[in-house]
C-alpha positions in Angstrom: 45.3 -5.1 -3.1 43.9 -1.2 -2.0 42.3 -1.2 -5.4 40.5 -4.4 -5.0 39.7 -3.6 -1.5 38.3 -0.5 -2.6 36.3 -1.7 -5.6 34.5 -4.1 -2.9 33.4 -1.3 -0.8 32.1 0.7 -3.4 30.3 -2.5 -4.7 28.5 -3.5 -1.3 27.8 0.7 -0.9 25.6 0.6 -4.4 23.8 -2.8 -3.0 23.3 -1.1 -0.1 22.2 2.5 -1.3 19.6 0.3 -3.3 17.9 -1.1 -0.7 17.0 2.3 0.8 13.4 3.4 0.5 13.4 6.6 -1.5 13.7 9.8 0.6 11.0 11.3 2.0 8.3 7.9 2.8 9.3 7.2 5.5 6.8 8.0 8.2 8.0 9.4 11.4 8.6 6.8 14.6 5.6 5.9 16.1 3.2 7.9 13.5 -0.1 6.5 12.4 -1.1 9.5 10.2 -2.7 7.9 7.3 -2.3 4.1 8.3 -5.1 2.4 7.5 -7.2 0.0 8.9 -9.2 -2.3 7.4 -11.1 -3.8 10.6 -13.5 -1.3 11.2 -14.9 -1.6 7.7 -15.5 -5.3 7.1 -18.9 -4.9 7.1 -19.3 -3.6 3.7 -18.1 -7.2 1.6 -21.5 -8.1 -0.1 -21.9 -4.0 -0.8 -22.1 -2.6 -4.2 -18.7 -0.7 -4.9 -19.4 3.3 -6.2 -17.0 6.2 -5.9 -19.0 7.8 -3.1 -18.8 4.2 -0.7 -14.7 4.0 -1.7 -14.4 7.3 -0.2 -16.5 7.1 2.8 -14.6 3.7 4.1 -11.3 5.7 3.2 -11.7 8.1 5.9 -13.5 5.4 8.1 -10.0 3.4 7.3 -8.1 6.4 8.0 -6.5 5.6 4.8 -4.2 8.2 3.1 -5.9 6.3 -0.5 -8.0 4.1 -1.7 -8.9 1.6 -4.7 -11.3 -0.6 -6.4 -9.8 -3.7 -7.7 -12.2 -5.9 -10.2 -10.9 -9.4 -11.9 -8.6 -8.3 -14.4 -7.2 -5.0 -13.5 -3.5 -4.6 -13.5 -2.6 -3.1 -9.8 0.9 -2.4 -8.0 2.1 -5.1 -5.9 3.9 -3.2 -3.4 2.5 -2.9 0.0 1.8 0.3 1.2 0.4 0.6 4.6 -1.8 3.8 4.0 -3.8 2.5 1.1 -7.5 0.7 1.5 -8.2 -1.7 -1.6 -12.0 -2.8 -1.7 -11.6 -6.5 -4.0 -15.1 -6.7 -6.2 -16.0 -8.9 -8.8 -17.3 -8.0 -12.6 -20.7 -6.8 -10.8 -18.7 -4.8 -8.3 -20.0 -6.7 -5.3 -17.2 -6.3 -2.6 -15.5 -9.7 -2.1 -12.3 -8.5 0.3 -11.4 -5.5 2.0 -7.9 -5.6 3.0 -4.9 -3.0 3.4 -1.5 -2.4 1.8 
């Protein structure tokens, strides 16, 4: 019975372990150093996308990064709340600017 017992702690402890974010991402309580945000920038969908606009609305974003997403690229799903992604089509006229 201790065995079994045992085995089912260490089972739910793995589960658990797994659902941890990986150490060091975390931000601190209450920090907004790099958190981006997308309002102050929504003036630029109809722009033409370049390098040198991407960076400028990153710092206006306070974004930690930033991307360019066209129809067709293959981009991470996961959300992270310090990246700026500027949605264009084929002709890189901004469609969406959005955070995560």
């Amino acid at each position: 019975m201790n065995i079994v017992r045992l085995a089912a702690l260490m089972a739910c402890n793995a589960i658990l372990t797994g659902c941890q974010p990986p150490f060091g991402t975390a931000q601190p309580a209450g920090s907004n150093a790099g958190k981006c945000d997308a309002s102050s920038i929504q003036t630029l969908i109809g722009e033409q996308a370049s390098p040198a606009l991407l960076d400028q609305a990153r710092r206006k974003s306070k974004a930690a990064i930033a991307r360019i997403v066209r129809p067709g690229d293959v981009v991470t799903m996961e959300y992270n709340a310090q990246r700026l992604t500027l949605t264009t089509d084929e002709s890189l006229e901004i469609l969406r600017v959005s955070c995560g």
